[in-house]
C-alpha positions as CSV (number, residue, x, y, z in Angstrom):
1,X,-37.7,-30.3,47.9
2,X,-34.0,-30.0,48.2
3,X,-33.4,-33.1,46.2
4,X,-35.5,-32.1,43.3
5,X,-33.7,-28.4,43.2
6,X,-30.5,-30.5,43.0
7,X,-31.5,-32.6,40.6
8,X,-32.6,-29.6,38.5
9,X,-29.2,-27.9,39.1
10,X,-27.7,-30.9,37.7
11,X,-29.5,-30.9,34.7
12,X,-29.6,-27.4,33.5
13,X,-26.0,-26.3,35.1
14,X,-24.2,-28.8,32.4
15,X,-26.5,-27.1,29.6
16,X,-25.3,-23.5,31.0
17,X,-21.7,-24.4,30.6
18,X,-22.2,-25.1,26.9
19,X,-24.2,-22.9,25.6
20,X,-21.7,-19.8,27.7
21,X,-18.8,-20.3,25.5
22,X,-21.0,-20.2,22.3
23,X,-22.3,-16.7,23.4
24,X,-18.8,-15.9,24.0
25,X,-17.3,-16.3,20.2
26,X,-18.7,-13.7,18.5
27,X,-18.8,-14.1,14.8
28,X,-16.4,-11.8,13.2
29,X,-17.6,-8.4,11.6
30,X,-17.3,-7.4,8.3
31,X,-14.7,-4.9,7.2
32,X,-16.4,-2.6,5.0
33,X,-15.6,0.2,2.6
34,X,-15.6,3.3,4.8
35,X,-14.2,1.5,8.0
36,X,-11.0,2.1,10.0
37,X,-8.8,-0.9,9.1
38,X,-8.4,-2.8,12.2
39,X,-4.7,-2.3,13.4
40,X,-2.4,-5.4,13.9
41,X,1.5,-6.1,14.9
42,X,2.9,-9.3,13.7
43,X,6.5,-10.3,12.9
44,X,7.6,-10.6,9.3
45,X,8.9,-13.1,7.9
46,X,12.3,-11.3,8.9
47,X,11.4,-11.4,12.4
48,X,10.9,-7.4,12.0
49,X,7.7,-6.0,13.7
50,X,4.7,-5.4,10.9
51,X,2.5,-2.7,12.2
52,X,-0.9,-1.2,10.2
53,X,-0.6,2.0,11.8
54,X,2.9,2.8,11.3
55,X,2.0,3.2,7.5
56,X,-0.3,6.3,8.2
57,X,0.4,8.7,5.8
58,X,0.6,6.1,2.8
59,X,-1.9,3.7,0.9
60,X,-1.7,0.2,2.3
61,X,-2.5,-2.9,0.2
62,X,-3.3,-5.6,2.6
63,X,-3.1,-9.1,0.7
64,X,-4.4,-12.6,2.1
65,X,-2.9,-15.3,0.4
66,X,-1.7,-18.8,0.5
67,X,0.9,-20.7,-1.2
68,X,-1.4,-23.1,-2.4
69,X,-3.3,-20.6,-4.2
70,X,-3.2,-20.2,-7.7
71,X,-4.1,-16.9,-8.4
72,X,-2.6,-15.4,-5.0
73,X,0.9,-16.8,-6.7
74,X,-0.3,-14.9,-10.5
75,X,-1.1,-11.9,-9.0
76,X,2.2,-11.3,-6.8
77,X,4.4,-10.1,-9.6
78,X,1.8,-7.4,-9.8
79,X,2.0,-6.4,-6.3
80,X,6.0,-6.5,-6.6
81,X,5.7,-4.2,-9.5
82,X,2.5,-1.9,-7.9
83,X,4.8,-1.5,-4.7
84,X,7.7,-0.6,-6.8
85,X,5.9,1.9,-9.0
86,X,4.1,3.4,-6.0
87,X,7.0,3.1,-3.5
88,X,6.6,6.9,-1.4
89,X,3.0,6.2,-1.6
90,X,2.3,2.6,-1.1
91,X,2.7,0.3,1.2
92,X,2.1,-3.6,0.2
93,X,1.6,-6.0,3.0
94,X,1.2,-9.4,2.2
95,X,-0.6,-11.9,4.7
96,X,-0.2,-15.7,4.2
97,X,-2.8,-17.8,5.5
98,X,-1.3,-21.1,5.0
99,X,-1.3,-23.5,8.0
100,X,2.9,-23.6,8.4
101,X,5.6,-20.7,7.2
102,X,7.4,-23.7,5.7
103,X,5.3,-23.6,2.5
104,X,4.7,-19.7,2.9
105,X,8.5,-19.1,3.6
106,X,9.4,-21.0,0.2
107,X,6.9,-18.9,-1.9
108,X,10.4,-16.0,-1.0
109,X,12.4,-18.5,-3.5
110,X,10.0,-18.2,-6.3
111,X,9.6,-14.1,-6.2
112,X,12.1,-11.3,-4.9
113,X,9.7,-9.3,-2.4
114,X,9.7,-5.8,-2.0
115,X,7.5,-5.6,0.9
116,X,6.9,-6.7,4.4
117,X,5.5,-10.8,4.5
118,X,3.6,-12.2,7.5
119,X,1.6,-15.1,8.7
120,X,-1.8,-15.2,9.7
121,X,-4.5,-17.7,11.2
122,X,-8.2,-17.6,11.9
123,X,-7.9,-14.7,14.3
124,X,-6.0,-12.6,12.4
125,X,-8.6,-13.1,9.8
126,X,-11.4,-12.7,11.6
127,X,-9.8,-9.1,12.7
128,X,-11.0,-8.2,8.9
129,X,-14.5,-10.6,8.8
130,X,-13.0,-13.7,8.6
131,X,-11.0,-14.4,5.3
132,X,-12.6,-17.2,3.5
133,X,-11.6,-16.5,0.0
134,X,-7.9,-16.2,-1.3
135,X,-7.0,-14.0,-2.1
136,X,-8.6,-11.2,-0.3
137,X,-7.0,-7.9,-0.7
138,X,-7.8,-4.9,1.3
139,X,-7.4,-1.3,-0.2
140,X,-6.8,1.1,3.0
141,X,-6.5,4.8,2.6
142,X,-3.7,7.3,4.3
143,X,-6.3,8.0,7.3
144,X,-6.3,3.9,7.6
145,X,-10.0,3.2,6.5
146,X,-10.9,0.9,3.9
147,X,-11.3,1.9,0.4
148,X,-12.1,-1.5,-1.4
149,X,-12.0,-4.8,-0.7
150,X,-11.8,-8.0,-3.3
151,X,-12.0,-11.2,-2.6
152,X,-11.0,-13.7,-5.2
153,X,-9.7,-13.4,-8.7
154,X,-10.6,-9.6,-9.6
155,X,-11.0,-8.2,-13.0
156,X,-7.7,-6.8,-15.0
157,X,-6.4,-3.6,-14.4
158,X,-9.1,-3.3,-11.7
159,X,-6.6,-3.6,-9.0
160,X,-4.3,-0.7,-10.6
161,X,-6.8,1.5,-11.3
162,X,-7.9,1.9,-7.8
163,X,-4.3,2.1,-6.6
164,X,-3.4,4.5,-9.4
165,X,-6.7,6.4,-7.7
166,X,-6.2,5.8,-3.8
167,X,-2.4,7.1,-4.1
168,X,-3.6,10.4,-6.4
């Protein structure tokens, strides 16, 4: 009898300890119109602290890109000029998901940046769903809860119009 209970734990105790981790990873949660904007601290590409929630009080544009993304790179002089139109009132933040800050970092040399730059990864992402298309851009409102979110190329003017909205 003891023999066959050990020779049951040894079977189904290997089984346990894969299928525990699995439970543990929780698939990330969507971000969603309406939702508080999950907060985050990172270091900028200027080794200064990036913080969400020291932007109460202003309109945030959070934007995922990557330097091997096309239209992340067309759409950043728009973001330069949006943050500069809507300086007192907006807040750009741009997030690059590349693998390295080598490639990121050199994307500084192509555009002068008037707002905060960071890396992220997979976590990171998967604070706002998990980022699987670039660019994603998240709209957050002055009481940090998420107005609009795009993922991918976006319609023109559709960007600015909702700023131009958000920011009143």
């Amino acid at each position: 009898m003891r023999l066959a209970a050990l020779v049951l734990s040894c079977l189904i105790a290997p089984a346990l300890c894969c299928i525990a981790p699995l439970r543990a990873r929780a698939a990330p949660v969507p971000v969603i119109a309406g939702s508080r904007a999950p907060d985050f601290t990172r270091a900028g590409f200027d080794g200064k602290p990036v913080t969400l929630s020291v932007y109460r009080g202003k309109v945030v544009l959070l934007d995922f890109w990557a330097s091997w993304c096309a239209p992340c790179l067309e759409e950043m002089p728009d973001l330069i000029n949006l943050q500069k139109q809507n300086g007192g009132k907006l807040q750009v933040i741009g997030v690059s998901m590349d693998d390295g800050s080598d490639a990121a970092k050199s994307i500084t040399k192509r555009f002068s940046f008037n707002y905060p730059l960071l890396m992220g990864d997979a976590q990171f992402g998967n604070l706002y769903g998990g980022v699987l298309g670039l660019p994603e851009i998240y709209l957050i409102s002055r009481d940090g809860k998420v107005l609009k979110r795009w993922r991918g190329d976006m319609k023109s003017g559709e960007l600015d119009q909702a700023v131009k909205a958000a920011v009143g």
